[in-house]
C-alpha positions in Angstrom: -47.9 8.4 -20.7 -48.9 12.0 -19.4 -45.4 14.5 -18.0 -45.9 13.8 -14.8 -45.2 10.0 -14.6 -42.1 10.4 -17.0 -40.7 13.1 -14.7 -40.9 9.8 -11.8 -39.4 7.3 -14.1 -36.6 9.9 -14.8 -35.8 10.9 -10.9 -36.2 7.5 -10.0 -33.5 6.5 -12.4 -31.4 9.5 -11.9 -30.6 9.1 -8.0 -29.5 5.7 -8.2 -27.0 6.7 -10.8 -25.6 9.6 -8.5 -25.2 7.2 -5.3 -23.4 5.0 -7.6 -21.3 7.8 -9.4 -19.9 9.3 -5.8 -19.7 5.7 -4.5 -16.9 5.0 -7.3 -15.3 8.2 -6.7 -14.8 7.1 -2.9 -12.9 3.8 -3.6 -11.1 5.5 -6.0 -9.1 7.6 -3.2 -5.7 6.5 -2.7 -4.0 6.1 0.5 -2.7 8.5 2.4 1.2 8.3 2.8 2.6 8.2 5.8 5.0 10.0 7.5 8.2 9.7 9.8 9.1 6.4 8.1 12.9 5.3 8.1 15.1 2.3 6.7 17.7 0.5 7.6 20.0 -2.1 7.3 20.7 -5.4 9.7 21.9 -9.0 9.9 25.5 -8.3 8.7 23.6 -6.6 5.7 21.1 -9.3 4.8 17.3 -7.6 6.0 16.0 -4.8 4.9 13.9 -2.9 7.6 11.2 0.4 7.2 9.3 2.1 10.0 6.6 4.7 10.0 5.8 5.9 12.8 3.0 8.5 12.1 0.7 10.0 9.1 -1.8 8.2 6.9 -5.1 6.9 8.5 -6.4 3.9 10.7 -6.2 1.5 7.3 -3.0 2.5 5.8 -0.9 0.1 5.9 3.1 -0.3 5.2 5.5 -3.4 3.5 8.9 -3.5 3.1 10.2 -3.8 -0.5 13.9 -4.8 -0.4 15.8 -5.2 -3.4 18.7 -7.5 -3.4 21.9 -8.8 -4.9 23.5 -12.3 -4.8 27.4 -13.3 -4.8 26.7 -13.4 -8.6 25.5 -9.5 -8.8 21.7 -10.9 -10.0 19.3 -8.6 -8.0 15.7 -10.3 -7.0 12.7 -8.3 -4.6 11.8 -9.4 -1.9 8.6 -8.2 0.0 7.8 -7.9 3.8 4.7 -8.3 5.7 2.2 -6.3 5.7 1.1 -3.7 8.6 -0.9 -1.1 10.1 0.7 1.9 11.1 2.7 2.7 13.4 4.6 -0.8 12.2 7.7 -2.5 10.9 8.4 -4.6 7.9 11.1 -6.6 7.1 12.8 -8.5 4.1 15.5 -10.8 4.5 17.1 -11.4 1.6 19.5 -14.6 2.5 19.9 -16.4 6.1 23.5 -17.6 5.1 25.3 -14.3 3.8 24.8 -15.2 0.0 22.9 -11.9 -0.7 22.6 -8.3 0.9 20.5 -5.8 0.4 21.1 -3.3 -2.4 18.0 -0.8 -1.8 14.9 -0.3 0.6 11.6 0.9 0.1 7.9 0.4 1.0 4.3 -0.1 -0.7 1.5 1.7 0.7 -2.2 0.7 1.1 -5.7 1.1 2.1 -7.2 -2.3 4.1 -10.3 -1.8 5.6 
């Protein structure tokens, strides 16, 4: 095999390799957080709420994670719905007053 065609073989394996190298590094990015998000309380203490209102980019996306506590002082998650921003989430931890909510926070991420 004389230089010339080994130098083709070579670049023609070479570029794919790159395409596929900065293609990795692309879904690798993690979302961008958002901004001007707030929590709160309702339902005589029973739903965790979180709002952002601005930041991240058009497939960021926000969830309430509430954590909980029962009558008995055993704490459980609980995980609201997922949404684009701006959005609300909400996690209800108990429709007839047996648990309220101990903490609020939120997951982040990317859905294209």
């Amino acid at each position: 095999m004389n230089r010339q065609k080994i130098a083709s073989v070579i670049a023609a394996c070479t570029i794919p390799v790159a395409v596929l190298a900065a293609a990795g590094s692309a879904a690798a990015t993690p979302p961008a957080p958002p901004r001007d998000c707030a929590t709160w309380i309702s339902g005589p203490g029973q739903t965790g709420n979180v709002t952002c209102t601005t930041g991240g980019s058009a497939t960021t996306q926000i969830r309430a994670v509430v954590t909980c506590v029962n009558n008995a002082g055993n704490h459980f998650t609980v995980y609201g719905e997922w949404t684009y921003l701006p959005g609300a989430s909400s996690g209800t931890c108990s429709l007839n007053g047996t648990a309220g909510v101990a903490d609020i926070t939120y997951s982040i991420r990317n859905r294209g």
